[in-house]
ROVOBA-48535 format. One record per residue (C-alpha): y, z, x; residue number from 1; residue in one letter. Coordinates in steps of 0.1 Angstrom, whole numbers, plus 5000, padded with zeros to 4 digits. Example, Ala and Ser with C-alpha at 12.3 -4.5 7.8 and 13.67 -1.06 7.14 Angstrom:
  north    up  east  nukol  zaro
   4955  5078  5123      1     A
   4989  5071  5137      2     S
//
This chain:
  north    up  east  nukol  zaro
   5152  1628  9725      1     X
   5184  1636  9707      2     X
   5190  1666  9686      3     X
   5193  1657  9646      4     X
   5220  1677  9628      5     X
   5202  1700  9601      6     X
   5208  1669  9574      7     X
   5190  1643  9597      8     X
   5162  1668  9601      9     X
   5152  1675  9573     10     X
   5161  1640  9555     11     X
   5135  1631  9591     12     X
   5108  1650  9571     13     X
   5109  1632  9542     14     X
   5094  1606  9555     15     X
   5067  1619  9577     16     X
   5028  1623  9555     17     X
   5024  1654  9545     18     X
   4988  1654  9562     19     X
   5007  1661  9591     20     X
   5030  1689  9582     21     X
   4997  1707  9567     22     X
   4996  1725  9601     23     X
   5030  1735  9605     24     X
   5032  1776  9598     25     X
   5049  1791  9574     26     X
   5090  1793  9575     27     X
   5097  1751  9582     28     X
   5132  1746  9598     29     X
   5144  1734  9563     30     X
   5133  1769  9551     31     X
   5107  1760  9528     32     X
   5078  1784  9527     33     X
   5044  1767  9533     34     X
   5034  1776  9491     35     X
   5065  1755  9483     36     X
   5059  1722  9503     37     X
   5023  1726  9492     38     X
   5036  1727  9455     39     X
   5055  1697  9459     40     X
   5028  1673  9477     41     X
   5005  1684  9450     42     X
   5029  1676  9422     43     X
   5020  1653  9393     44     X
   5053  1635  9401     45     X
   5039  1631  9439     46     X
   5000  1620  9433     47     X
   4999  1617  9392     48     X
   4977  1583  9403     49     X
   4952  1606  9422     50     X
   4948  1626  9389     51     X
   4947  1601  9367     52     X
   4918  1584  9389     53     X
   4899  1618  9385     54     X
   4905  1617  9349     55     X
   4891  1579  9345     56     X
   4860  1589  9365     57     X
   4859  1617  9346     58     X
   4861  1598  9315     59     X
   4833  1570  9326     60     X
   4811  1600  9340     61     X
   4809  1612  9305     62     X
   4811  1580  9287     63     X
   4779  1564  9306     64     X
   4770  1591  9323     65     X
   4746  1585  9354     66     X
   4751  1549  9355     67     X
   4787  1547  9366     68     X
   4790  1585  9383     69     X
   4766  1571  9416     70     X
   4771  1563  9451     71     X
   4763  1530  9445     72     X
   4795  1522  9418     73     X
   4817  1537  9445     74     X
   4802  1515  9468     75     X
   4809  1489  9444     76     X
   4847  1498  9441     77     X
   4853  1497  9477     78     X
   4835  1470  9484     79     X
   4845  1449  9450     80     X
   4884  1463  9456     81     X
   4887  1458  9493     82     X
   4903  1421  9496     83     X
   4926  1435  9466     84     X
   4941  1460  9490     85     X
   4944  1440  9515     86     X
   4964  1415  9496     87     X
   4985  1446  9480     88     X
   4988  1456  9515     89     X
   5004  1425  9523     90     X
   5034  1428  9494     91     X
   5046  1463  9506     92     X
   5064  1445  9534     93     X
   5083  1422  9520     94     X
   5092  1448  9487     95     X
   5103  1474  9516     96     X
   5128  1449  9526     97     X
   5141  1443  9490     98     X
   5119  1409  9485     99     X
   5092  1392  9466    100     X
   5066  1370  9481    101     X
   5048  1356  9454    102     X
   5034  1330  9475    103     X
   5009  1352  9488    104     X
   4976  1338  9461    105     X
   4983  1302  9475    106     X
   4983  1311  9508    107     X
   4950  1326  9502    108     X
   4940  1294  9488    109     X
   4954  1277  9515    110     X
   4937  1296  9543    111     X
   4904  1300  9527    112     X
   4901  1260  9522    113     X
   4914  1252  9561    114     X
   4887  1271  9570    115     X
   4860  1261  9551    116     X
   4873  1224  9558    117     X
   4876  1230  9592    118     X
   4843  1243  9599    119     X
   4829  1221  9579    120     X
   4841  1182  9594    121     X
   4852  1203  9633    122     X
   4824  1216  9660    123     X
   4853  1245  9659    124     X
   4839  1280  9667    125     X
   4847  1304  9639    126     X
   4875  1320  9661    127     X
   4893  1293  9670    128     X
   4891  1285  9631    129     X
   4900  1318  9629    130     X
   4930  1319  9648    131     X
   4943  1283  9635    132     X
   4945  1296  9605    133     X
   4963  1331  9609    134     X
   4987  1306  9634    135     X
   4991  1283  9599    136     X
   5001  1315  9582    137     X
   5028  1331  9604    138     X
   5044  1294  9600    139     X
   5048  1299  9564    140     X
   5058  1326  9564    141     X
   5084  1318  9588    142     X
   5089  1290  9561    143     X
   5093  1314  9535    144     X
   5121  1334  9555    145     X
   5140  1299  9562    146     X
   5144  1287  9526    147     X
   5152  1329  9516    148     X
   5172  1342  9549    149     X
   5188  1306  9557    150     X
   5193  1287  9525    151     X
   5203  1319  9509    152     X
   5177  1312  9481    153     X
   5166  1338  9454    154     X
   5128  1353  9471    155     X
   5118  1353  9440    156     X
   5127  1315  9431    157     X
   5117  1302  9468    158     X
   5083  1319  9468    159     X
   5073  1309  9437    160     X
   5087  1269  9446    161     X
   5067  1272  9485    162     X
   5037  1284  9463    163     X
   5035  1256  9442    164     X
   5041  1232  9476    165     X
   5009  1253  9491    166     X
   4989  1249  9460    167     X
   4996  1210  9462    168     X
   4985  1209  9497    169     X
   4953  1227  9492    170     X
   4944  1205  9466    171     X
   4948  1175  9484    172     X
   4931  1188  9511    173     X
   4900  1201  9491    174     X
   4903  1174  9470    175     X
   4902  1198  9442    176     X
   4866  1207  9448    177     X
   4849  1244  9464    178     X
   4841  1234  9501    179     X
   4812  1250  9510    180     X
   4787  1242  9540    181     X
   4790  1258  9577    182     X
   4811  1286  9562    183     X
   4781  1301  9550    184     X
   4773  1310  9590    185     X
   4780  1327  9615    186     X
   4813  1333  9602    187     X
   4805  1346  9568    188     X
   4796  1381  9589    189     X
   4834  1384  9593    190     X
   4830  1394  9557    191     X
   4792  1405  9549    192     X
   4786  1429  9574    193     X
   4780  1463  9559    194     X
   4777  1498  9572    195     X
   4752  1519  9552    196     X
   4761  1497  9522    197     X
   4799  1493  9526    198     X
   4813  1462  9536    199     X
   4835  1457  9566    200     X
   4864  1445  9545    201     X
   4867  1478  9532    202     X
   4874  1490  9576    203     X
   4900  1458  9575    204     X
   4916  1475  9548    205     X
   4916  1508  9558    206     X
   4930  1498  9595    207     X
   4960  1475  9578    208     X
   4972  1505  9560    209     X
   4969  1529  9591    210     X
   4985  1502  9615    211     X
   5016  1497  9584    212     X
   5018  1528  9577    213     X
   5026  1535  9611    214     X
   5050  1510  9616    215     X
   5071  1514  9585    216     X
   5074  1555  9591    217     X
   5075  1560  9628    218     X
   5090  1535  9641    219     X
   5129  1526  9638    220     X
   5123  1488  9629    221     X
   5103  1505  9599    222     X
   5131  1525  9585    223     X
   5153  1494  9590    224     X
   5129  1475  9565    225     X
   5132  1505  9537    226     X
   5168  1503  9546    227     X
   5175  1467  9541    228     X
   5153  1472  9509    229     X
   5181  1497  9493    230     X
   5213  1477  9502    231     X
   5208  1450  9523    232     X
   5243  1445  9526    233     X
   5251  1480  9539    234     X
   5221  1478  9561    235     X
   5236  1449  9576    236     X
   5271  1468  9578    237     X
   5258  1498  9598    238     X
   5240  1478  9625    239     X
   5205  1464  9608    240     X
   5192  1427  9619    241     X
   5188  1419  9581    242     X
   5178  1382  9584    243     X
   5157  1395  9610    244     X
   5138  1420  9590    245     X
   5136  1397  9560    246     X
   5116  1370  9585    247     X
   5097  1401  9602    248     X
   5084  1407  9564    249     X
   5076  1370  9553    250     X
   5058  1365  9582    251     X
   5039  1397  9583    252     X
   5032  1390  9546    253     X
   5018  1353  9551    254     X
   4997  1364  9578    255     X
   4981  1392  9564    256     X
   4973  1375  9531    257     X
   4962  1341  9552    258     X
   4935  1369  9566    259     X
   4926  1381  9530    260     X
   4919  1340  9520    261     X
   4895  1340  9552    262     X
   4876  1372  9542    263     X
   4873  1358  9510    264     X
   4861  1328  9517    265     X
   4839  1343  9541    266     X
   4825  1367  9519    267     X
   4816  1339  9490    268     X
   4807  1315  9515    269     X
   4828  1288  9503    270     X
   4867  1275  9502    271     X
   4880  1271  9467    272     X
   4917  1260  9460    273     X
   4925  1287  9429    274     X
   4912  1314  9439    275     X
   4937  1331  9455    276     X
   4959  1334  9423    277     X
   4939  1358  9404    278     X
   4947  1383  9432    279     X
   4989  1383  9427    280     X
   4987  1406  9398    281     X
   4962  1435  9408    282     X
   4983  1431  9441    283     X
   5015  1437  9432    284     X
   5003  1465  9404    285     X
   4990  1484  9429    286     X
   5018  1479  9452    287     X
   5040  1489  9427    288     X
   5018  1518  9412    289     X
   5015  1533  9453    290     X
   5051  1533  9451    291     X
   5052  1561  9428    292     X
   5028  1581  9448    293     X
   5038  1602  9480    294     X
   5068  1584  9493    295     X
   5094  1595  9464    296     X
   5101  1556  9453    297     X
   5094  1541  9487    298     X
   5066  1508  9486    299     X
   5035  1526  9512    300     X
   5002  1519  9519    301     X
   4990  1545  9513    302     X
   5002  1549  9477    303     X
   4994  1511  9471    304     X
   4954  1524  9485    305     X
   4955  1545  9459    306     X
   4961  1525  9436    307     X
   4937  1492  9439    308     X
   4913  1521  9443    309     X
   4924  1535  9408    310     X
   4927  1501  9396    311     X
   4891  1492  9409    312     X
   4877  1528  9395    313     X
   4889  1520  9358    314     X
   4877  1480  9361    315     X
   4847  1487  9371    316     X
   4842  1515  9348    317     X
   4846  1494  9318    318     X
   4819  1469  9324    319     X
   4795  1495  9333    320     X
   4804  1509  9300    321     X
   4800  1477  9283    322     X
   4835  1465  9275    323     X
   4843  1431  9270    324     X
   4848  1410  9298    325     X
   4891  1405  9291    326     X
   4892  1443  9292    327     X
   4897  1448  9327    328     X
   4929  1424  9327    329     X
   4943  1447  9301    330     X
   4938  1473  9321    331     X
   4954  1459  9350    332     X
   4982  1444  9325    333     X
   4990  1478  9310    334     X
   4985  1492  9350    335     X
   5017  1468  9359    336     X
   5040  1477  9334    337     X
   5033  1512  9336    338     X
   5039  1514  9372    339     X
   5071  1495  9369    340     X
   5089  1513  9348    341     X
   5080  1549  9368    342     X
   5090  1528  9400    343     X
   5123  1528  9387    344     X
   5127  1560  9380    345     X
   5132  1568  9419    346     X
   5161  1552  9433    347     X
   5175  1562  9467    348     X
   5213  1561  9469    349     X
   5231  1543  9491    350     X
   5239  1573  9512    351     X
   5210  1570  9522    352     X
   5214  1539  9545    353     X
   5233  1554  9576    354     X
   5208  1587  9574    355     X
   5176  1562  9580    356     X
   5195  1537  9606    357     X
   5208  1568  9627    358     X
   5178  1590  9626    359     X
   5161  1589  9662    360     X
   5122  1581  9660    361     X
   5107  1600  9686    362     X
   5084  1585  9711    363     X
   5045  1595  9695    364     X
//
């Protein structure tokens, strides 16, 4: 592999997780003694969302005291929370790369209904359902990345106009009504099968965020997504496939969400045509809440964990305690904003660009 001048390396470590630099000795090549980097990766700038989850269990441990500090309510988190993440999950992509998919709730819909329809008027096995629909969502997202990458159309415009377009097609195909009927089979166990009381969405979840997070820090098609996503322009200028990456994301967006609709549905046994739309805003909060965690600014799955977990925590904290039902929406509402506005407070510059396009990704 090629040797990285002193900025490239240590620029290189930026974006490696710190869980593996906590084995390095002390006296790293950029100097820093092993007190230091712990310091900084324990920072409230770094993980503030990690202590202010301990400090809302905390809080619920004192305010209800046994009932909410139990196995089972953290059961209940992950297994309540998991479909969230993997719908946040599905954002971070397409935000890396400097754009929106808010079409990401109707394709939910979308893929939760073609299955239960399927299944229900088709002698289809569940995996050929299965695998029509994940096929149905790489297409729009492919869809997606046509109207934003070829007609030059604002993501946040086009995704909002294809959204309305999927929401119209799931209605008619539904007819406006929950399908229910062979869903509830053979394969609601892609959804319902549990492992000492946790679900297995909450493994799909966990495996998404290992495989992206991966893939957008390892690999030199990853950097070129946070790349594009700071200055698409000089991305494009130093060597980047731009209207690639932008399709790359859409398409790894769609698909992933299409996969969240069919948990869904799989979990509640049924296709309904709204549903999907009450997950856009806990998604992107968390997305946008993980990017202030561990990555300096940068959209992660791991930070964007971290959060539907927090977000989950404090939801289901206050209905154990006995809070109204519209309480948890604040929560998430005041979540959003919050996240937001410390999101912005990391910018990376544009010098910035050639340092992530050059850097050499070893082989792992």
């Amino acid at each position: 592999m090629t040797e990285l001048s002193e900025t490239e390396t240590t620029h290189r470590e930026e974006w490696v997780t710190p869980m593996t630099d906590s084995a390095n000795p002390v006296g790293k090549p950029d100097g820093q003694p092993r007190t230091l980097r712990i310091g900084k990766i324990l920072a409230v700038r770094n993980i503030g969302a990690i202590y202010v989850w301990l400090v809302i269990v905390l809080l619920f441990s004192v305010i209800s005291g046994s009932t909410f500090f139990t196995s089972d309510t953290a059961k209940a988190v992950l297994n309540q929370y998991a479909i969230t993440g993997i719908v946040g999950l599905s954002v971070i992509v397409p935000l890396a790369a400097g754009v929106y998919d808010l079409s990401i709730g109707s394709i939910m819909g979308l893929s939760g209904v073609l299955a239960a329809y399927l299944l229900q008027h088709t002698s289809m096995s569940p995996v050929v359902v299965g695998a029509v629909v994940l096929l149905l969502s790489v297409v729009i997202g492919l869809a997606n990345a046509f109207v934003v990458a070829g007609l030059k159309v604002n993501s946040f415009i086009a995704t909002l106009g294809t959204g309305a377009i999927l929401t119209a097609i799931t209605t008619a195909l539904s007819g406006g009504l929950v399908i229910t009927g062979r869903i509830g089979g053979t394969f609601s166990q892609l959804a319902t099968t549990s492992f000492g009381g946790i679900q297995i969405a909450v493994g799909y979840m966990l495996l998404i965020m290992l495989m992206l997070g991966y893939w957008l820090e390892r690999t030199q098609s990853g950097r070129q997504i946070y790349a594009t996503g700071f200055d698409g322009e000089t991305a494009r200028l130093t060597g980047a496939p731009v209207t690639r990456i932008v399709t790359l994301s859409f398409v790894t967006s769609a698909a992933i969400s299409g996969f969240a609709g069919m948990v869904l549905a799989a979990q509640v046994a049924s296709g309904s045509p709204d549903v999907g739309q009450s997950y856009l805003i806990p998604a992107f909060s968390a997305a946008f809440l993980g990017a202030t965690q561990l990555r300096g600014g940068r959209f992660n799955p791991w930070g964007t964990v971290i959060g539907v977990l927090l977000l989950g925590t404090g939801n289901v904290g206050l209905l154990v305690a006995g809070g109204p039902t519209w309480t948890p929406n604040l929560f998430v509402g005041c979540v959003l904003i919050a996240a937001v506005a410390l999101s912005a407070t990391h910018e990376g510059g544009r010098s910035r660009i050639r340092r992530l396009l050059t850097t050499k990704v070893g082989k792992s």
